[in-house]
Backbone as CSV, one residue per row, in Angstrom:
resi,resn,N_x,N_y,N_z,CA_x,CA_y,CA_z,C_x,C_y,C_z
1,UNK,-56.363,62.351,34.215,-57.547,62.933,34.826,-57.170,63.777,36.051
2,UNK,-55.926,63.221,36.872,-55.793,64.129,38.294,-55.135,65.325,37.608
3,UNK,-54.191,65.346,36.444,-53.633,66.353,36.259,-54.831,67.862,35.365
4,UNK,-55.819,67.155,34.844,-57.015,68.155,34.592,-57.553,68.512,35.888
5,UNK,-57.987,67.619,36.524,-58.596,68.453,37.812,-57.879,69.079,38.279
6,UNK,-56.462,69.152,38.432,-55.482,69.946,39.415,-55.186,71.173,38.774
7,UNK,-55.619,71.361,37.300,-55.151,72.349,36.648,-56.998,73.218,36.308
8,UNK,-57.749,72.676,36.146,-59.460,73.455,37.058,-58.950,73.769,38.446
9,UNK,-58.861,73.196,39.052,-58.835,73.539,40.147,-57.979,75.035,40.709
10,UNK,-56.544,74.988,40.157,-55.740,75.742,40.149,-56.542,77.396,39.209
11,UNK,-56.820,76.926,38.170,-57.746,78.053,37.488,-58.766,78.883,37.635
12,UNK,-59.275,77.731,38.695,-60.753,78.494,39.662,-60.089,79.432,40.216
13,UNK,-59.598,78.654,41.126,-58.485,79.342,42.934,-58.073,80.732,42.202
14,UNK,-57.395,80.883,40.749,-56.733,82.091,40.304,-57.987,83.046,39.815
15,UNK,-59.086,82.391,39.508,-60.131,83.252,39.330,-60.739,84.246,40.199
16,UNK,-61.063,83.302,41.163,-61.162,83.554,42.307,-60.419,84.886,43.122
17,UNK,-59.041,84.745,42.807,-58.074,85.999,43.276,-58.144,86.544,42.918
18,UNK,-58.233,86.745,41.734,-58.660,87.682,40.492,-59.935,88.436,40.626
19,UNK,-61.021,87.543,40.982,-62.223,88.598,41.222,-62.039,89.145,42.519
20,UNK,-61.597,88.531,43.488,-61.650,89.191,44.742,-60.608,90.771,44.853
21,UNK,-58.957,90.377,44.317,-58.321,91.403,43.919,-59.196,92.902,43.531
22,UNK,-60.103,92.588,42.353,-61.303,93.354,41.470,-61.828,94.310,42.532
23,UNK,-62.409,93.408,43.290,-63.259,93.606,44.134,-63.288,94.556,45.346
24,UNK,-62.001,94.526,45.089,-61.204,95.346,46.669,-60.649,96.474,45.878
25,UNK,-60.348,96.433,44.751,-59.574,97.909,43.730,-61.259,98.482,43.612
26,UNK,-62.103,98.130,43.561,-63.696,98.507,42.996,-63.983,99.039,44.645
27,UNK,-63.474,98.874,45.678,-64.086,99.407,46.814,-62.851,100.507,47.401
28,UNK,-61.336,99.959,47.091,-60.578,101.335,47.412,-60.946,102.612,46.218
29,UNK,-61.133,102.293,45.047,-61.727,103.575,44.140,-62.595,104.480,44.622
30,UNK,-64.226,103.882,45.435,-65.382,104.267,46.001,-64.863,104.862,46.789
31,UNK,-64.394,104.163,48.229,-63.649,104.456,49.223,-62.676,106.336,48.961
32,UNK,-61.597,106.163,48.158,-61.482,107.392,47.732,-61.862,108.156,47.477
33,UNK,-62.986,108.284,46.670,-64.010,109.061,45.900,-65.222,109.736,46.840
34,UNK,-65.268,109.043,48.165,-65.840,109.225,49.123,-65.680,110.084,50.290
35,UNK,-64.105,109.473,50.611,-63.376,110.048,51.869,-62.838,111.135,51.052
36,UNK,-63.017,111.656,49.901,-62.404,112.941,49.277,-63.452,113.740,48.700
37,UNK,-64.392,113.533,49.702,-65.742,114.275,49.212,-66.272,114.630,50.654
38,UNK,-66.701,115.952,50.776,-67.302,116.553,51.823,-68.119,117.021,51.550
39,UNK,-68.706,117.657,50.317,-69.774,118.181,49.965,-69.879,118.053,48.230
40,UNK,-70.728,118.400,47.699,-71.087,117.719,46.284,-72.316,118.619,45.440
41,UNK,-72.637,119.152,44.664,-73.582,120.092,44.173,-73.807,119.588,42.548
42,UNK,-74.946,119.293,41.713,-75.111,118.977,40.544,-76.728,119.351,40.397
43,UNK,-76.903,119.286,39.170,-78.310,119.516,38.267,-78.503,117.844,38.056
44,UNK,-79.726,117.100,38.131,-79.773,115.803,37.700,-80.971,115.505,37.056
45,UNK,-81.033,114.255,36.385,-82.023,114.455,35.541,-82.471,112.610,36.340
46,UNK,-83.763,112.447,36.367,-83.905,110.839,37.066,-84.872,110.476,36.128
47,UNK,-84.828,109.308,35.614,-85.542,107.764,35.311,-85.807,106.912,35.805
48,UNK,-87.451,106.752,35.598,-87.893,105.724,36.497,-88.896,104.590,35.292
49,UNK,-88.109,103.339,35.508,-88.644,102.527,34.543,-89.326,101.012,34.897
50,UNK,-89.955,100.979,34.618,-90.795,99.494,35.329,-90.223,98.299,34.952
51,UNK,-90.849,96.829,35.672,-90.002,95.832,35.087,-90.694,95.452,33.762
52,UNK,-91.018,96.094,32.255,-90.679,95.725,30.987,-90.024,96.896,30.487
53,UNK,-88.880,97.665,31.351,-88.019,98.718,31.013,-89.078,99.846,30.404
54,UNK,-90.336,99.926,30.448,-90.782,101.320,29.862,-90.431,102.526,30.958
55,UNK,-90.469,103.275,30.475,-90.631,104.941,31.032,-92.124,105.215,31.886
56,UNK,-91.958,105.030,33.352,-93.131,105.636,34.204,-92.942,107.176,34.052
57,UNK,-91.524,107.989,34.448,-91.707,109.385,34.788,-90.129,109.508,34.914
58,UNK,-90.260,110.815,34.052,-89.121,111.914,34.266,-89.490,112.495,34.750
59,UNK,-87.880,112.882,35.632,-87.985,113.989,36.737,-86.599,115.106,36.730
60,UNK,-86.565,116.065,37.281,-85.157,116.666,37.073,-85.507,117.611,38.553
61,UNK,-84.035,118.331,38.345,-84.039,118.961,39.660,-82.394,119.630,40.075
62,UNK,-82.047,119.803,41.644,-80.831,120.081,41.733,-80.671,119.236,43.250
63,UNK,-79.482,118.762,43.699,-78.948,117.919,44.543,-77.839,118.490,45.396
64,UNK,-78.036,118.919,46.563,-76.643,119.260,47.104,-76.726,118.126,48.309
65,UNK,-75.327,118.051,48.671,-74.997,117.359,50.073,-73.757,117.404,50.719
66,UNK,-74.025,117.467,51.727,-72.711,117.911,52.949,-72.727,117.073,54.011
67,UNK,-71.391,115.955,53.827,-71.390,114.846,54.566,-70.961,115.871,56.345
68,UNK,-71.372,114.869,57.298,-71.851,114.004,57.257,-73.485,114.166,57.453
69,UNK,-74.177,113.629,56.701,-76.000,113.346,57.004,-76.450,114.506,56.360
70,UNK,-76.333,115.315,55.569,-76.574,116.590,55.227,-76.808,116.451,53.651
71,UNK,-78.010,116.502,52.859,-78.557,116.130,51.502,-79.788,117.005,51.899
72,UNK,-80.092,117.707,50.103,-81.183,118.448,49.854,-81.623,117.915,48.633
73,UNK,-82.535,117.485,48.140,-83.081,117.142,46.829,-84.278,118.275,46.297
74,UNK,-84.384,118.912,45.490,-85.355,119.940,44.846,-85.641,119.644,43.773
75,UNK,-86.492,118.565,43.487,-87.254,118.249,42.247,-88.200,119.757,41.741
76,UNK,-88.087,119.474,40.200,-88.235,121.040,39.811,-89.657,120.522,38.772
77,UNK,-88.923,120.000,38.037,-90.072,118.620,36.765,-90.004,117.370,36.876
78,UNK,-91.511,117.071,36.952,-92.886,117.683,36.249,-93.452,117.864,37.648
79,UNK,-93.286,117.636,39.021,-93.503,118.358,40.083,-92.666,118.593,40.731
80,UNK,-92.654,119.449,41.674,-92.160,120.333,42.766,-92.067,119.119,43.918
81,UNK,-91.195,119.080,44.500,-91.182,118.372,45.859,-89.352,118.761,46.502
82,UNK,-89.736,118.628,47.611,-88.432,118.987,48.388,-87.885,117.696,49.839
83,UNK,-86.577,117.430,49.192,-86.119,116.235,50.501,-85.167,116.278,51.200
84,UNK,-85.048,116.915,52.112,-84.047,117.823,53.486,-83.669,116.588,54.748
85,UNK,-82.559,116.285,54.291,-81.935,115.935,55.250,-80.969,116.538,56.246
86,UNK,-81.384,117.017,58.036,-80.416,118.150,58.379,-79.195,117.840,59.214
87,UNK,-79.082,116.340,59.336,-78.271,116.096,60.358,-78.872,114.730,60.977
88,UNK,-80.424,115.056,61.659,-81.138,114.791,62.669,-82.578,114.304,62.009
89,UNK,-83.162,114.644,61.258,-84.213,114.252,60.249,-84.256,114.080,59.149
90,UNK,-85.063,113.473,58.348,-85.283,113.555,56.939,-86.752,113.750,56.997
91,UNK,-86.821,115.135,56.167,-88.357,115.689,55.767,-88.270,115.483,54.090
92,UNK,-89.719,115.556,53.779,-90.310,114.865,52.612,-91.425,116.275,52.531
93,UNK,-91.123,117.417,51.598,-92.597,118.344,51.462,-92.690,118.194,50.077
94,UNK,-94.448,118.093,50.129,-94.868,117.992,49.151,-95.559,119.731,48.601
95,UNK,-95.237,120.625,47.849,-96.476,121.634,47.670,-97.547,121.792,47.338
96,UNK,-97.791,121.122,46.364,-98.879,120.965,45.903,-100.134,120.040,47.032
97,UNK,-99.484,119.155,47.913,-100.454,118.551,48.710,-100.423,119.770,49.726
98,UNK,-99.664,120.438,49.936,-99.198,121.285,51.248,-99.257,120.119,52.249
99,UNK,-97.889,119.394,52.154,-97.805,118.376,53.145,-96.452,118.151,53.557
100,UNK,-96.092,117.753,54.503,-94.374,117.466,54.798,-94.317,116.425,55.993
101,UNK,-93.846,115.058,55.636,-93.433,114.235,56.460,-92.135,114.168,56.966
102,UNK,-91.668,114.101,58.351,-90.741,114.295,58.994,-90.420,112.372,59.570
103,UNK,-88.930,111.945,59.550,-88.316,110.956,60.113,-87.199,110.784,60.589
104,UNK,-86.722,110.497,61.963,-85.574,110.044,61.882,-85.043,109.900,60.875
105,UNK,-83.670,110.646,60.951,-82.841,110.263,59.918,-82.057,109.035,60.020
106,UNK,-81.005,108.705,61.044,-80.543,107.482,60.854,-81.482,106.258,61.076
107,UNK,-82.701,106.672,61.549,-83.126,104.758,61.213,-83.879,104.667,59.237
108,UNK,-83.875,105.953,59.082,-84.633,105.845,57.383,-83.132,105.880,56.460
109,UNK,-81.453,106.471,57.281,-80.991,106.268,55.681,-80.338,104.682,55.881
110,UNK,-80.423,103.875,57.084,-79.133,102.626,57.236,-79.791,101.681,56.253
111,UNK,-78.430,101.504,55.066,-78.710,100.689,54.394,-79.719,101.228,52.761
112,UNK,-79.789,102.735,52.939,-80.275,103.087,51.409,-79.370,103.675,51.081
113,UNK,-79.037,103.894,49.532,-78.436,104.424,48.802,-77.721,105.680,49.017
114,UNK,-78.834,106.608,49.903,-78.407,107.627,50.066,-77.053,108.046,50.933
115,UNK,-76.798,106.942,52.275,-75.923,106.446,52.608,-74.157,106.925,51.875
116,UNK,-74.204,106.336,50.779,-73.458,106.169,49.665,-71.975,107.728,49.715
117,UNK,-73.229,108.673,49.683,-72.987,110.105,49.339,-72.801,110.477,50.682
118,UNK,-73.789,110.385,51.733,-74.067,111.380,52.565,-73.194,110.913,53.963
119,UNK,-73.395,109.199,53.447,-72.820,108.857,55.442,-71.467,109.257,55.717
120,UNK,-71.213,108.572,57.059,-69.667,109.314,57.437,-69.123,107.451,58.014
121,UNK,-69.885,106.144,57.727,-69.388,105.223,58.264,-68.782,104.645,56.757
122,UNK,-68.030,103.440,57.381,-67.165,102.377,56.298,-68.496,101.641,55.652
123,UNK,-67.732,101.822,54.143,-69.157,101.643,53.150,-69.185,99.524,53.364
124,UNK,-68.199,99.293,53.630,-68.152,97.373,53.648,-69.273,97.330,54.744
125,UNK,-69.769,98.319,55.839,-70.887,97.391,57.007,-71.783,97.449,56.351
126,UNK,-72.154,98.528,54.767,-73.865,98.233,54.352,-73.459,97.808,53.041
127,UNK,-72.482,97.532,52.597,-72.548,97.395,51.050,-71.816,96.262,51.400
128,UNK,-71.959,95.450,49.952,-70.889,94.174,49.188,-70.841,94.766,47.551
129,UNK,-69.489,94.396,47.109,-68.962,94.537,45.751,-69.335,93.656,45.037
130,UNK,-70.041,93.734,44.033,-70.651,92.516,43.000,-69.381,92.439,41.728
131,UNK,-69.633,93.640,41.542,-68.867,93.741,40.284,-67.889,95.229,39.782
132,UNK,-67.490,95.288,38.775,-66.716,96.020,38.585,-66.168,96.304,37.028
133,UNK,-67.050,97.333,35.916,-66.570,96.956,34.725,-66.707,98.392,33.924
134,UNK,-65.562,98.704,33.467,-65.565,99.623,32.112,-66.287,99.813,31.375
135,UNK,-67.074,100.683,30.597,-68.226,100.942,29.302,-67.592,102.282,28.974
136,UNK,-66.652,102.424,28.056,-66.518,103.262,27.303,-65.445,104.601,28.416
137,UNK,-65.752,105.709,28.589,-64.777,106.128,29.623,-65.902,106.285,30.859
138,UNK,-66.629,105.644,31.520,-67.463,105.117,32.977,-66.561,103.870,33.532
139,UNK,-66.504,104.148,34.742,-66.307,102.402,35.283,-67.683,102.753,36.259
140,UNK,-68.072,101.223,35.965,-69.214,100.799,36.709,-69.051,100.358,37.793
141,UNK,-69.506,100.447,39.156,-69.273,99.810,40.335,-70.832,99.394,40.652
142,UNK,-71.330,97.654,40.889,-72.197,97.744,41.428,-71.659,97.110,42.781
143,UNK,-73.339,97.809,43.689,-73.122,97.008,45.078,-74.569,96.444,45.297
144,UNK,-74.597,96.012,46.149,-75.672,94.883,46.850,-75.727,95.093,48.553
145,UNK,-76.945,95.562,49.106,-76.854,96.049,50.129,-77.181,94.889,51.616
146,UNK,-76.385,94.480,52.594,-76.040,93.532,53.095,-77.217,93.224,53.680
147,UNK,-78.376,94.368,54.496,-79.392,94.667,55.219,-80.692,93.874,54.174
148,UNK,-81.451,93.002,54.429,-82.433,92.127,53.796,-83.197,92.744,53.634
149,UNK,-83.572,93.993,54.227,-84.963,94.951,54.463,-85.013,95.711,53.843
150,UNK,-83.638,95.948,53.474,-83.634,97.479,51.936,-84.372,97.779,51.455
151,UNK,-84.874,98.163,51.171,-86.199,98.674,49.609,-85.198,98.371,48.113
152,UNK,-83.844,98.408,47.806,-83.865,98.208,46.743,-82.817,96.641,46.973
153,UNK,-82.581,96.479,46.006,-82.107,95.198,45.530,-80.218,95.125,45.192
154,UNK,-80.161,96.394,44.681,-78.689,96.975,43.577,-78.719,98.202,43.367
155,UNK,-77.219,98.487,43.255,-77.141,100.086,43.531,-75.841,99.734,42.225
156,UNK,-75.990,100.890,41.381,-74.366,100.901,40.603,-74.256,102.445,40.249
157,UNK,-72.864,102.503,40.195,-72.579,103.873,40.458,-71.152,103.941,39.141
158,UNK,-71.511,105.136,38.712,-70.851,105.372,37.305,-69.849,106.504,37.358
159,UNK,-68.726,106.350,37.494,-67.588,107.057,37.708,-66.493,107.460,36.653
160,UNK,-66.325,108.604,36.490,-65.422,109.201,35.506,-64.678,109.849,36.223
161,UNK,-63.103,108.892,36.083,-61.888,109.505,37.172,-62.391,109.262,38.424
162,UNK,-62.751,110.560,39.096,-62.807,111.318,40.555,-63.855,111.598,40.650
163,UNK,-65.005,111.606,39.758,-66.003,112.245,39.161,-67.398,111.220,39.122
164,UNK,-68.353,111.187,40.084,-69.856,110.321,39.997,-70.466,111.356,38.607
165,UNK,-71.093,110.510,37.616,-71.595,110.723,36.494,-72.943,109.856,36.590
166,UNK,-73.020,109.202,37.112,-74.466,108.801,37.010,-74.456,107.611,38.079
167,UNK,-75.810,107.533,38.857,-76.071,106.105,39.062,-77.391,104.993,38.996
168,UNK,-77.723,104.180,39.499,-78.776,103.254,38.578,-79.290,102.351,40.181
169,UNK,-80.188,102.260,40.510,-81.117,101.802,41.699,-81.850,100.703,41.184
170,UNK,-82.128,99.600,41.634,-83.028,98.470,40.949,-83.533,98.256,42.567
171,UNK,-84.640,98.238,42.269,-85.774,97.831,43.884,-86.359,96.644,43.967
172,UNK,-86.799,96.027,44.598,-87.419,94.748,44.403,-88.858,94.670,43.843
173,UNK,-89.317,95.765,43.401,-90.477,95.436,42.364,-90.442,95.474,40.979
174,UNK,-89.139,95.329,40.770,-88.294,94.926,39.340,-88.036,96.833,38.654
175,UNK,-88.260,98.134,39.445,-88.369,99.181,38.854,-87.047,99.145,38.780
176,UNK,-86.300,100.144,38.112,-85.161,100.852,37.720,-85.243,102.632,37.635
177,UNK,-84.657,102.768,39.123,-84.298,104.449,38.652,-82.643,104.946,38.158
178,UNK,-83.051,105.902,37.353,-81.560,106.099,36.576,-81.319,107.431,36.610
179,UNK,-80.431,107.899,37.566,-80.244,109.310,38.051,-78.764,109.737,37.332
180,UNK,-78.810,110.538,36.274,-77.644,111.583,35.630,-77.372,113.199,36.247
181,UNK,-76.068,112.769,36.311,-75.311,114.375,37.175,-75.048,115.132,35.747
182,UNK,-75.183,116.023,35.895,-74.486,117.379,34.913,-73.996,118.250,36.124
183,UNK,-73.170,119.401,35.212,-72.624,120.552,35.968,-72.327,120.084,37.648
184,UNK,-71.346,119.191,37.684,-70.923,118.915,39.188,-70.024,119.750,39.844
185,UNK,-70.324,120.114,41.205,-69.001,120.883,42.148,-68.955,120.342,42.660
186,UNK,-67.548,119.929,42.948,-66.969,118.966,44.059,-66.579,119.782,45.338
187,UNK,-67.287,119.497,46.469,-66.909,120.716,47.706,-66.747,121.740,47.769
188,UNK,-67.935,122.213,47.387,-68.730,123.857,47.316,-68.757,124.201,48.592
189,UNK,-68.674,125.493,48.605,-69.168,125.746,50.278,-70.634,126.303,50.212
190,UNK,-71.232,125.696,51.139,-73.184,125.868,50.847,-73.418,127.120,52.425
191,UNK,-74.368,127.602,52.395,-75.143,128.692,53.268,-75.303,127.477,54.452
192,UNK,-75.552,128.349,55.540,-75.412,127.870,56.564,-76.889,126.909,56.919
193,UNK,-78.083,127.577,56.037,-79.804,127.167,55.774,-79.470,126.280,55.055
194,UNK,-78.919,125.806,54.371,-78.881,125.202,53.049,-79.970,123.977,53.107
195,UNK,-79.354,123.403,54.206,-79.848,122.212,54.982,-80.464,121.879,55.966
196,UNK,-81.479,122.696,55.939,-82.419,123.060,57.097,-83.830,122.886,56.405
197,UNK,-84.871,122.787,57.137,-86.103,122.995,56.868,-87.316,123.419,57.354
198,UNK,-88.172,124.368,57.528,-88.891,124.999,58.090,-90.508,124.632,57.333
199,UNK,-90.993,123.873,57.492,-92.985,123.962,57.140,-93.428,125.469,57.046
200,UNK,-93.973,125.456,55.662,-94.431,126.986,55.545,-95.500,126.953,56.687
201,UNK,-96.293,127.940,56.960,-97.477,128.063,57.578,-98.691,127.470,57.011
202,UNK,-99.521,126.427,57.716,-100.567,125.987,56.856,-100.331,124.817,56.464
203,UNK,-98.750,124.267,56.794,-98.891,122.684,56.240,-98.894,122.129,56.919
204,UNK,-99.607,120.817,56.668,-99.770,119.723,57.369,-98.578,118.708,57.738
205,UNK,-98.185,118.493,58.732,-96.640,118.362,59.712,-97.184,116.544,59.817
206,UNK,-96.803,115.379,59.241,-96.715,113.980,59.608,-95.463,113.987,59.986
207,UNK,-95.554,113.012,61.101,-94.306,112.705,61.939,-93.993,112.749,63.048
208,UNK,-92.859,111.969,63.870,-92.461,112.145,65.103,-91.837,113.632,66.008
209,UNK,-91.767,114.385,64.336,-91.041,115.724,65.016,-91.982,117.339,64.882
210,UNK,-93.584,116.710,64.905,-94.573,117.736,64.955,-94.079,118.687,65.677
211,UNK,-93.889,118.250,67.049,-93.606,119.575,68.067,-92.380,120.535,67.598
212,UNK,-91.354,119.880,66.938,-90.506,120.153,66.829,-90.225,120.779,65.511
213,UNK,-90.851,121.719,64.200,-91.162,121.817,63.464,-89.727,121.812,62.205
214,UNK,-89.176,123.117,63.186,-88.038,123.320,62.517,-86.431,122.137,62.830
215,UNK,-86.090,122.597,61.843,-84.594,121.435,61.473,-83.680,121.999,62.299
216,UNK,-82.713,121.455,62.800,-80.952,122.090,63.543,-80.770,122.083,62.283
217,UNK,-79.806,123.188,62.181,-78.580,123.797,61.309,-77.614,122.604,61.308
């Protein structure tokens, strides 16, 4: 009997190394893939699915971002909306409402996803490594975000080589969004506006940075 327990025991302990080993090759990969990324440009297509996996809404669009804090989102279908991050804010315009909410940027991205792409800190203070697994030529990386307050739950991110190919958001109201890259540039050089944002005339300005309308470069 001591020599079974000593040999569980021994099997755990190697498991154990084994996942942790995993765990740390699953965060120097990210880690790389990260610190060798300064800017990023793709066409994407997003899924958003409820908790009995149906289809609420497709969406598509184009995505650029220029670390550090620097992301543009331009949803194209089935509406128009625009999400400008310049450094210093994150604005939210809507056209069709003619509306645009303005926020601090670092207290709205610590600890979301967006983070991931855009920040310039060590991904271990907001993330933990769950897992780490192959499907065909993807390796999957999920993480789990350390901050209790998150809005989502799980983040996994789908990597080919050097290359983000897709990733997958689960929130705590059991939804699932599922965002696919096509046509990627890896460190494009973008216009100096790229990442800026200006309220047309006539829209309605929510936020702390009313006075302040326009974005820093």
């Amino acid at each position: 009997m001591f020599k079974l327990s000593l040999r569980l025991a021994m099997a755990s302990c190697a498991l154990s190394l084994a996942a942790n080993a995993h765990a740390a090759d699953a965060f120097a990969r990210l880690d790389g893939f990260v610190k060798s990324l300064t800017a990023f440009e793709a066409e994407f297509t997003q899924t958003l699915r409820d908790g009995q996996s149906r289809v609420v809404e497709t969406s598509s669009g184009l995505l650029a971002i220029r670390r550090p804090n620097r992301f543009r989102w331009d949803y194209r279908e089935p509406h128009a909306q625009v999400i400008v991050a310049d450094g210093e804010k994150l604005w939210m315009y809507d056209p069709e409402l003619e509306q645009a909410t303005v926020r601090p940027l670092q207290q709205t991205l610590a600890g979301t996803p967006a983070i991931l792409l855009s920040g310039a800190g060590d991904l271990r203070e907001s993330f933990r490594i769950e897992k780490q697994e192959t499907r065909g030529a993807l390796d999957w990386i999920t993480l789990t975000p350390k901050r209790s307050d998150a809005d989502f739950k799980r983040v996994r991110l789908a990597l080919r080589g050097d290359r983000l190919q897709a990733m997958e958001l689960a929130d705590k109201l059991g939804q699932t969004t599922y965002i696919e890259f096509v046509n990627l540039k890896l460190n494009p050089t973008f216009a100096a506006d790229r990442f800026t944002f200006t309220p047309p005339a006539g829209v309605d300005v929510i936020g702390a940075a009313k006075a302040n309308a326009s974005s820093a470069p």
